[in-house]
C-alpha positions as CSV (number, residue, x, y, z in Angstrom):
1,X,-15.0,0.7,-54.1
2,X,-18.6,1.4,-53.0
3,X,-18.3,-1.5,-50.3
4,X,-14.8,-0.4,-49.1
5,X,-16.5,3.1,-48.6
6,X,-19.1,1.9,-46.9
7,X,-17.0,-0.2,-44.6
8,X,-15.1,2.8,-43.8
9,X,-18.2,5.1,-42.6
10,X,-19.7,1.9,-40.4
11,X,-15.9,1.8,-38.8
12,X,-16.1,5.6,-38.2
13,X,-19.9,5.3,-36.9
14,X,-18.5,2.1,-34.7
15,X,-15.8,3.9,-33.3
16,X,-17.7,7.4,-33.1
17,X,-20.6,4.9,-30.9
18,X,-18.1,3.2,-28.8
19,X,-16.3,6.7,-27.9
20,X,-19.9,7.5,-26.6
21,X,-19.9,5.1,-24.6
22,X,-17.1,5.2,-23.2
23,X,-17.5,8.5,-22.5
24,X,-20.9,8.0,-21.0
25,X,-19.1,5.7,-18.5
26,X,-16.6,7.6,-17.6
27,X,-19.1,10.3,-16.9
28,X,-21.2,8.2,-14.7
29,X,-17.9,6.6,-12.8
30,X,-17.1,10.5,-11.8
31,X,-20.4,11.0,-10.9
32,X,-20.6,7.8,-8.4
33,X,-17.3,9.2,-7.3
34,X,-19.0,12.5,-6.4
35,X,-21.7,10.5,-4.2
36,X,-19.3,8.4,-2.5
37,X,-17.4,11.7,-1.8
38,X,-20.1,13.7,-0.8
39,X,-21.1,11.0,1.5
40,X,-18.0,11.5,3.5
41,X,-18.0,15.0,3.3
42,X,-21.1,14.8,5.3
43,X,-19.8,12.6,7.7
44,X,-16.6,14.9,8.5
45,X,-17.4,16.7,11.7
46,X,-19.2,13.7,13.0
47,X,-16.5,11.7,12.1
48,X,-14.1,14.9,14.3
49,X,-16.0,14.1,17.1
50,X,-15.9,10.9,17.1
51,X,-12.4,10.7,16.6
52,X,-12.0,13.7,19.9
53,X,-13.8,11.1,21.6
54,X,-11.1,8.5,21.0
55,X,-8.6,10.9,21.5
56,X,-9.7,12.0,25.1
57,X,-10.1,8.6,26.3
58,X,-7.3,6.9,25.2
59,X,-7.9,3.6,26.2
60,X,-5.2,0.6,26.1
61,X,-5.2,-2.3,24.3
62,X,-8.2,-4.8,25.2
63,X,-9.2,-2.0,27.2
64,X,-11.0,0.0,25.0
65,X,-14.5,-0.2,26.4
66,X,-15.7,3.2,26.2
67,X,-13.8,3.6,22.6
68,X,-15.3,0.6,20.8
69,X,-18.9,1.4,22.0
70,X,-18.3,5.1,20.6
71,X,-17.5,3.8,17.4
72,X,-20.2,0.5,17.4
73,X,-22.8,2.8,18.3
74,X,-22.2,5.3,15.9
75,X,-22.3,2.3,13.3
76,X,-25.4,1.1,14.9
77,X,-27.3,4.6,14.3
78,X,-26.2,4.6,10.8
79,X,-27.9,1.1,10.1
80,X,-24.8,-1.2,10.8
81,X,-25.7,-4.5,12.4
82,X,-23.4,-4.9,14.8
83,X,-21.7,-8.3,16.4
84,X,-19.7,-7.8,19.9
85,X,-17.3,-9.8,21.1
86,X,-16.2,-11.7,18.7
87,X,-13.0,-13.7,18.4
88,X,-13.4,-13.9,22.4
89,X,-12.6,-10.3,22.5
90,X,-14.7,-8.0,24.5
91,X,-13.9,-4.8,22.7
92,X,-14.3,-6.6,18.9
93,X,-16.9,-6.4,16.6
94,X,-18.1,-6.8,13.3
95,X,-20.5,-3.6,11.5
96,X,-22.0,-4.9,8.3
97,X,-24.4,-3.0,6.2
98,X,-25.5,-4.3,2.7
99,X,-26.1,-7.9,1.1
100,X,-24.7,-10.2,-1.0
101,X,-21.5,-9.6,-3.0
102,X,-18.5,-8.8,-3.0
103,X,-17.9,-8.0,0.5
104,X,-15.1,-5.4,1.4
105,X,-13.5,-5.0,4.7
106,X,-12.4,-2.2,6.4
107,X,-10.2,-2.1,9.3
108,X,-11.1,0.1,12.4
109,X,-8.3,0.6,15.4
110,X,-8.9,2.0,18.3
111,X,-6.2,1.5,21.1
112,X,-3.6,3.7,22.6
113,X,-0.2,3.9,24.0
114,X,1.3,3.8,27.8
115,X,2.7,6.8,28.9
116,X,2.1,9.6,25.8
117,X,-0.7,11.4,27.4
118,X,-0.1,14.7,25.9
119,X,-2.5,18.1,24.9
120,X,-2.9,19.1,21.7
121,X,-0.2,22.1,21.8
122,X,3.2,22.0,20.3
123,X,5.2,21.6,23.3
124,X,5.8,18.7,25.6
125,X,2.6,19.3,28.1
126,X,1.1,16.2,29.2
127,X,-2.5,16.1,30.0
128,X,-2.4,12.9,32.3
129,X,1.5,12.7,34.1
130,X,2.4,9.1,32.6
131,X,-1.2,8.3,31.3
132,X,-1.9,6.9,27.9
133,X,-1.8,8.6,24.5
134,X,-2.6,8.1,20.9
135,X,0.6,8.8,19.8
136,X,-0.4,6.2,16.8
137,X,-3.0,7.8,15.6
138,X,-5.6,5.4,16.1
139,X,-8.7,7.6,17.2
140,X,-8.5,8.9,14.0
141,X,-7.8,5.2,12.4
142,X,-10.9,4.3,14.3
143,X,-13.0,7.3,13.0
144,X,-11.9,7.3,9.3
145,X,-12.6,3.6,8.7
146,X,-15.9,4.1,10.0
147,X,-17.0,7.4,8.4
148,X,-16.1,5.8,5.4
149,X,-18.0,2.3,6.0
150,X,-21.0,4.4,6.5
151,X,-20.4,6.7,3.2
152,X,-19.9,3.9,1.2
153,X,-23.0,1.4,3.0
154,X,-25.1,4.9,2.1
155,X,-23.6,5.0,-1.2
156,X,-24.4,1.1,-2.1
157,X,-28.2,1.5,-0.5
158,X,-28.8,5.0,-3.1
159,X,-27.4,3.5,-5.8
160,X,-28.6,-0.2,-5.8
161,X,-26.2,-2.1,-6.1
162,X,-25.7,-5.2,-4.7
163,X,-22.8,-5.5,-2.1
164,X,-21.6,-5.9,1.8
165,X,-19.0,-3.7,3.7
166,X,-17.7,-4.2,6.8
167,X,-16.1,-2.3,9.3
168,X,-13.8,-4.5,11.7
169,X,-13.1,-3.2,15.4
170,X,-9.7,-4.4,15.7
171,X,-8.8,-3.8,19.1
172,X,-5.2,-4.3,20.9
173,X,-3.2,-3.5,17.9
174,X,0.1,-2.1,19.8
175,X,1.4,-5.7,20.8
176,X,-1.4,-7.4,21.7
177,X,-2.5,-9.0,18.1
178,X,-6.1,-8.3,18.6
179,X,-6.4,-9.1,14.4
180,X,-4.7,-12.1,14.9
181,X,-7.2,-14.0,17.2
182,X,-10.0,-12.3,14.5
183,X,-8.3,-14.2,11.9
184,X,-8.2,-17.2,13.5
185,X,-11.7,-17.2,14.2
186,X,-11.8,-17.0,10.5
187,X,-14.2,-13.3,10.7
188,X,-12.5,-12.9,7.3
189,X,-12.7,-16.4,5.6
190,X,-15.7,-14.7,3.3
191,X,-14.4,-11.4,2.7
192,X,-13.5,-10.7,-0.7
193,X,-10.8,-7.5,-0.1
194,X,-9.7,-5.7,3.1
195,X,-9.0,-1.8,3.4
196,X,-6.9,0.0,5.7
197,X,-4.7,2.6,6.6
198,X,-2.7,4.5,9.1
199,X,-1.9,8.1,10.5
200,X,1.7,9.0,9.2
201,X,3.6,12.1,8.4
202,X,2.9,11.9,4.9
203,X,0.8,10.5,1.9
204,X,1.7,7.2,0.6
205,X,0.1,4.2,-1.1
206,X,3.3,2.5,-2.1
207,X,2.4,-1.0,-1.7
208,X,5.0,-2.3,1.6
209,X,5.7,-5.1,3.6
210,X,6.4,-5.3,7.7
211,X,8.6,-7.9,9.3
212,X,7.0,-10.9,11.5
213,X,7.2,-10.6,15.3
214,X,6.9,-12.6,17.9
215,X,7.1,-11.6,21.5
216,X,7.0,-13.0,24.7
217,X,7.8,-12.7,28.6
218,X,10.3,-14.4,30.1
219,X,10.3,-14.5,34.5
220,X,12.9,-16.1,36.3
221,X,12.5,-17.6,39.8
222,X,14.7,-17.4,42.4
223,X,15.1,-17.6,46.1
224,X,14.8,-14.3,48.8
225,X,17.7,-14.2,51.6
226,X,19.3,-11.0,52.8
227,X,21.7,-9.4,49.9
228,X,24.2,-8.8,52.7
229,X,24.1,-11.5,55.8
230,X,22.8,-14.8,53.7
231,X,23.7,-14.1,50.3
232,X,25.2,-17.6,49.9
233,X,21.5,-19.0,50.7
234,X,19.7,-16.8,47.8
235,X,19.5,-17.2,44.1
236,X,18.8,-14.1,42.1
237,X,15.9,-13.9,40.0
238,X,17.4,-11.1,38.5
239,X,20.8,-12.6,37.3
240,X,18.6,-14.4,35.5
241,X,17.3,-11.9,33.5
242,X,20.8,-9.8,33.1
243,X,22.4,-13.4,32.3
244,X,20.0,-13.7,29.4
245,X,19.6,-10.2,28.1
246,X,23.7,-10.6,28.0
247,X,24.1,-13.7,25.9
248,X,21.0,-12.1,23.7
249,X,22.9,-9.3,23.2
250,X,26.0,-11.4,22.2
251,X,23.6,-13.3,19.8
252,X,23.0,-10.3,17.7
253,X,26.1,-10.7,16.0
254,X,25.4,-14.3,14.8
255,X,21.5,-13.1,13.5
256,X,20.5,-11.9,9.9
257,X,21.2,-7.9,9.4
258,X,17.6,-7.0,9.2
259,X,16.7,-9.0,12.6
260,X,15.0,-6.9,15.3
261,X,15.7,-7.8,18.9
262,X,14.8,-5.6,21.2
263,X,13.7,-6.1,25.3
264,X,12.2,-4.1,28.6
265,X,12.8,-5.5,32.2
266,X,9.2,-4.9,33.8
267,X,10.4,-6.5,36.8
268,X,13.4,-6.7,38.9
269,X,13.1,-7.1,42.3
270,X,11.6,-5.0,45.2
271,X,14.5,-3.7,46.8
272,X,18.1,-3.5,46.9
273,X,18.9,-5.6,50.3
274,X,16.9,-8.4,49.0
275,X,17.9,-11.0,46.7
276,X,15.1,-10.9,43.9
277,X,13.1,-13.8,43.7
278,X,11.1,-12.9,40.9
279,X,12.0,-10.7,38.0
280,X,10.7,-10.7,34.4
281,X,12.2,-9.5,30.7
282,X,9.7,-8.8,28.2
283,X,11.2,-9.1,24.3
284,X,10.5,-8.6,20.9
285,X,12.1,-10.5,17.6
286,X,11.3,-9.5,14.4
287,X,12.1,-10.5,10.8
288,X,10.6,-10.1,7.5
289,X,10.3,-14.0,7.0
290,X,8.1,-15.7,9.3
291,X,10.3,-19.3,9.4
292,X,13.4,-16.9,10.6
293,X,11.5,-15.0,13.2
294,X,9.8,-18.8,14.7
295,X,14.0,-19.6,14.3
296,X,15.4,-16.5,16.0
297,X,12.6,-16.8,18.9
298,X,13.4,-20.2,19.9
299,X,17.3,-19.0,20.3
300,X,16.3,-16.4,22.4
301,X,14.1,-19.0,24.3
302,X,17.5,-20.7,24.7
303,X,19.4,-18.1,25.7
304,X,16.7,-18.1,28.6
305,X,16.9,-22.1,29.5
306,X,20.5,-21.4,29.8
307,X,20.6,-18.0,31.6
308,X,18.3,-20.3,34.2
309,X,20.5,-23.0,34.7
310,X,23.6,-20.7,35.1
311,X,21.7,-18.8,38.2
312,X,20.6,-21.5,39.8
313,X,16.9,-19.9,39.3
314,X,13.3,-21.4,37.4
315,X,12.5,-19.8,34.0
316,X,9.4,-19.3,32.2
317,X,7.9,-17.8,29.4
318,X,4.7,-17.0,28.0
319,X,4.6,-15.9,24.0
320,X,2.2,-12.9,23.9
321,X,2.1,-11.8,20.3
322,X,2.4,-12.7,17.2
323,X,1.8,-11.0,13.7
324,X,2.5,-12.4,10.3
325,X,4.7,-9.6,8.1
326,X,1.8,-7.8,5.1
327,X,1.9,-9.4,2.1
328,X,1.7,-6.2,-0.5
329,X,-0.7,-6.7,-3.0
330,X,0.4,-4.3,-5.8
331,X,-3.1,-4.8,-7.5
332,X,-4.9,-2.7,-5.1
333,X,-1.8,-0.1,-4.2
334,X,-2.2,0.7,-7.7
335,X,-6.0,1.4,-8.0
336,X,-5.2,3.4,-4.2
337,X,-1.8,5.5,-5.6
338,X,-4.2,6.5,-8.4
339,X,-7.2,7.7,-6.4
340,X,-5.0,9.1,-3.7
341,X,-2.8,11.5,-6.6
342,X,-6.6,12.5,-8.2
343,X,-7.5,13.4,-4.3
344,X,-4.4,14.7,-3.4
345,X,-2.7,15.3,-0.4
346,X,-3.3,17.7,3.0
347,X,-3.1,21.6,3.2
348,X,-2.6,23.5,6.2
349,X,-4.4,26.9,6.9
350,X,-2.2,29.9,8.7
351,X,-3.3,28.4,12.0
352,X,-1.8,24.6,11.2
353,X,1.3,26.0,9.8
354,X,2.5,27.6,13.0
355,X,1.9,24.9,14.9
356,X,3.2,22.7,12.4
357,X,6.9,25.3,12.4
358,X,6.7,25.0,16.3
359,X,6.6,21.2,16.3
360,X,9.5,21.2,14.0
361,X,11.9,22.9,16.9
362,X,11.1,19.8,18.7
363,X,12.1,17.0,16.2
364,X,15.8,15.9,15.5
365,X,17.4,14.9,12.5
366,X,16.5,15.6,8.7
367,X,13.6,17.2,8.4
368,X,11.3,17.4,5.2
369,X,9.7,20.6,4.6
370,X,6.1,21.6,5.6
371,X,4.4,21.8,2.2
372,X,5.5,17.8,1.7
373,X,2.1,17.1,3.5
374,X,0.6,18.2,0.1
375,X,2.4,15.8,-1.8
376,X,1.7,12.3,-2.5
377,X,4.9,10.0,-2.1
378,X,5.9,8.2,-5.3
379,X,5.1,4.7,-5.6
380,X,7.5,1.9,-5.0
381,X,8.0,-1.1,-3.2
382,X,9.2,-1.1,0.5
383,X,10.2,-3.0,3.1
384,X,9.1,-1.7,6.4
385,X,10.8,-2.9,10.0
386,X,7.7,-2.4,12.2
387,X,5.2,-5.1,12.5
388,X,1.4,-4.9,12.6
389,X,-1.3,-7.5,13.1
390,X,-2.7,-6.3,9.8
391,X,0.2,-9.2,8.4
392,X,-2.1,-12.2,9.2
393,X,-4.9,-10.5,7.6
394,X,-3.1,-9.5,4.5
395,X,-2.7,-13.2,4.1
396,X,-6.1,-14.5,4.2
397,X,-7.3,-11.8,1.9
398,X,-6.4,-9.4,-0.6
399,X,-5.4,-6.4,1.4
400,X,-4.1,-2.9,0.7
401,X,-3.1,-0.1,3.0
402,X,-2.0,3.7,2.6
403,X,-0.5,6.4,5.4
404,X,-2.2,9.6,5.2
405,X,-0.1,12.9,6.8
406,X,-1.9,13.4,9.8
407,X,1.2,14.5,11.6
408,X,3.6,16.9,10.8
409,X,6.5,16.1,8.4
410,X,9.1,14.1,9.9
411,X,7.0,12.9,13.1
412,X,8.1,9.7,14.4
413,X,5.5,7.1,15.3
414,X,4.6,6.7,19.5
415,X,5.9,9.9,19.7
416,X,4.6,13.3,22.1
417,X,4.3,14.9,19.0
418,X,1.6,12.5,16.9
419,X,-0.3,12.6,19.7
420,X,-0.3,16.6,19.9
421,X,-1.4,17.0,16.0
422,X,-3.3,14.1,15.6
423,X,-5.8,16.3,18.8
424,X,-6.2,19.5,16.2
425,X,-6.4,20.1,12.7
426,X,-3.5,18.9,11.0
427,X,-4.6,15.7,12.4
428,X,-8.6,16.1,11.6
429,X,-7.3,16.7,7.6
430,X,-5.3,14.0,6.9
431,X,-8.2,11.8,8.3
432,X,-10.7,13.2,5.9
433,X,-8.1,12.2,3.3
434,X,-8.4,9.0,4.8
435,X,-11.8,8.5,4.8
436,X,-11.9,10.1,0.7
437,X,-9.3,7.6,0.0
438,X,-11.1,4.6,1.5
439,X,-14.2,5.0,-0.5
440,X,-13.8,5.7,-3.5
441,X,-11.3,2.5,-3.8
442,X,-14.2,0.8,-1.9
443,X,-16.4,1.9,-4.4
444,X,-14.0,0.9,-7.3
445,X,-13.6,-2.3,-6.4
446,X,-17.8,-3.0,-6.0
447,X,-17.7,-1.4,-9.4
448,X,-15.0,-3.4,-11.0
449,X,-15.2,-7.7,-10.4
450,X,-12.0,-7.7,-12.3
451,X,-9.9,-5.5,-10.2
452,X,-10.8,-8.0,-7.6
453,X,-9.9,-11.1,-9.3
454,X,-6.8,-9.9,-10.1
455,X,-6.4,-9.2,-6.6
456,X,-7.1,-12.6,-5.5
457,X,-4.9,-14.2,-8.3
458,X,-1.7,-12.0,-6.7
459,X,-2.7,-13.0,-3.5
460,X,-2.8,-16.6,-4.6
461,X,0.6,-16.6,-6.3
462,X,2.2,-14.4,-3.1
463,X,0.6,-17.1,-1.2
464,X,2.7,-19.8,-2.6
465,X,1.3,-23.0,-3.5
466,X,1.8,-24.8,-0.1
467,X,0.5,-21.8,1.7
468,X,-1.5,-22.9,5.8
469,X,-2.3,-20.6,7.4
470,X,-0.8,-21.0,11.8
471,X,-1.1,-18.1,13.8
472,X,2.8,-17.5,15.4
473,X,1.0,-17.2,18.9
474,X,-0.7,-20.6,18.7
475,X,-3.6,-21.4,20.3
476,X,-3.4,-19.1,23.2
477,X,-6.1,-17.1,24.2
478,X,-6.4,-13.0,23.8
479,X,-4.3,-11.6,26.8
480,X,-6.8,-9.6,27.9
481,X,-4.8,-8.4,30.8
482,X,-1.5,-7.8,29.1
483,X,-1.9,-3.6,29.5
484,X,-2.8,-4.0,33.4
């Protein structure tokens, strides 16, 4: 009885001990938390300005000279060592700070749209009559991921531990693949997991995937004669482009339901007395599985062959993108979806909320109320129908993304709208959120080398075991000139 009594107490002291401990470590895990946090916090209005910066400049895609310097040098001041133009990309870079590992990425965009110019009111004024806007969010993109690769670099540095993050200036995300060519150049063959995010109109770490796109132009050449005395001796350019866009849009019918097809004519003659010898279609196919969208491309190639033959005209086409759909891994959504509900989500002030009840008047359909921005989105698996370079990444290396509300509820992407409140507050919080969100899962995961193995061991199985990585756009080079 004497032993079984003092088994009991050394239990109870054992448990009592281990509780300790537990404790103790849970204490000091809140307080690195609080660092990392504070770090940010500090960084906030630089971080505003820099992301202002962006905004104003609003560069396009592989055009984003004056943006990527704002951001590298910023970077550079806060002890980053920086490599430029990589991947054969003028306006990429690489920012690393720390040593050894693990080595976390974090994604940095920058690039804007055609034609959103807009002020940061809540009606339709735009600054620049059919200039560029970031009506994706991307100066604050660029600005959050950088803040918070300086928060956490300051962070690793205070409290010795060993580690490397990198920010990634990912230029040329709006169709021009800039992450792909940094993929192929394999910037991210030693990177252990990759962090990024994206302005949205609410808060959401549920882990998702995209669909694969390809794109491509496609000109047709014909012969000039007068449309109305020598029509017989001209061969329209043009009917080669309405020819195909006709049997593509014939085609839909015979594709999977959750295709995407869609197509712009950015050239189609010079004037109406004039048979058009050149014109060109520019399309986009998407799918979630890359072997349909290399299948579905092709027939719309063919449609094009034959649209050429039919007209009497030459035909051809140059692929210009090509993005792999994200692979979710749910490992690191989880360990995101928890930090994001303990950080929760964006609250306006008086100020926000009137602009935020104005911008409303503007948007159609179902609208979710104001207050939702406060909210954090459940979690569950989705399957989203856009397409982001990010894919080809998320491929290579455990990756894991979140939206942040940076626009008002029930903005739609590459709209006026995202680019009004992603220029004011509304905008400026939901980056902050952001930039929290970023680091303290940055911080976990230097903290954790099981959350990472995991993550690579879901990556691995997603994978497949015959996994090679291609890029869809081949070996092409970056089209540095496909904004111009």
């Amino acid at each position: 009885m004497q032993r079984t009594g003092r088994n009991r107490r050394w239990i109870r002291t054992w448990c009592v001990s281990l509780l300790a401990v537990w404790a103790t470590s849970l204490q000091a895990q809140d307080q690195l938390d609080a660092q990392v946090l504070e770090r940010v916090a500090a960084q906030h209005q630089t971080g505003v300005g820099l992301a202002q910066r962006l905004w104003g400049l609003a560069e396009l895609g592989y055009q984003e000279v004056e943006s990527a310097e704002t951001l590298r040098s910023y970077l550079q001041r806060n002890g980053f060592a920086i490599r430029g133009s990589v991947a054969d990309i003028p306006t990429a870079f690489v920012a690393t700070a720390g040593s050894g590992r693990p080595v976390v990425g974090i994604l940095a965009e920058f690039d804007a749209l055609p034609g959103l110019s807009q002020a940061a009111i809540p009606e339709r004024s735009p600054l620049v009559e059919g200039g560029p806007g970031h009506a994706c969010g991307h100066h604050l993109f660029g600005s959050a991921s950088a803040t918070a690769g300086v928060a956490v670099a300051q962070w690793l540095k205070a409290s010795g531990r060993r580690g490397t993050v990198r920010v990634y200036g990912t230029p040329a995300e709006e169709g021009g693949s800039g992450k792909v060519y940094m993929a192929r150049a394999g910037l991210f063959d030693d990177v252990d997991a990759v962090l990024h995010w994206h302005p949205g109109s609410r808060n959401d770490a549920s882990p998702s995937s995209s669909t694969a796109n390809i794109s491509g132009r496609f000109t047709f050449h014909g012969v000039a004669a007068h449309a109305a005395a020598a029509p017989d001796r001209g061969r329209s350019a043009l009917d080669g482009v309405e020819a195909m866009n006709f049997m593509v849009n014939l085609l839909r019918e015979h594709v999977p339901s959750n295709s995407r097809i869609h197509y712009v004519i950015t050239h189609g003659g010079e004037a109406p007395n004039i048979v058009p010898e050149r014109a060109q279609v520019y399309y986009y196919v998407r799918h979630p599985d890359v072997t349909t969208v290399k299948g579905l491309f092709e027939r719309v190639v063919d449609t094009a062959r034959a649209a050429a033959v039919g007209t009497g005209t030459a035909m051809e086409f140059e692929v210009m993108h090509g993005n792999y759909p994200v692979l979710p891994n749910e490992t690191l959504a989880r360990k995101v979806y928890a930090n994001m509900q303990a950080l929760g989500g964006v609250r306006y002030d008086a100020e926000e909320r009137r602009f935020a009840e104005q911008i409303r008047t503007t948007l159609v359909g179902r609208l979710p109320d104001i207050a939702s921005a406060s909210a954090v989105q459940p979690f569950e698996i989705r399957q989203n129908m856009g397409s982001t370079d990010v894919g080809d990444v998320s491929w290579l290396v455990p990756t894991v993304g979140f939206y942040t509300a940076t626009w008002v509820p029930g903005t739609a992407a590459h709209s006026w709208q995202a680019v009004a409140a992603g220029g004011m507050g509304i905008g400026h919080k939901g980056m902050l959120l952001a930039a929290r969100v970023l680091s303290v899962t940055a911080a976990d995961l230097y903290r954790d080398p099981a959350l990472l193995a995991a993550a690579k061991r879901e990556l691995l199985r997603r994978q497949g075991p015959n996994f090679r990585y291609e890029a869809l756009l081949g070996n092409r080079e970056p089209p540095l000139d496909y904004r111009r």
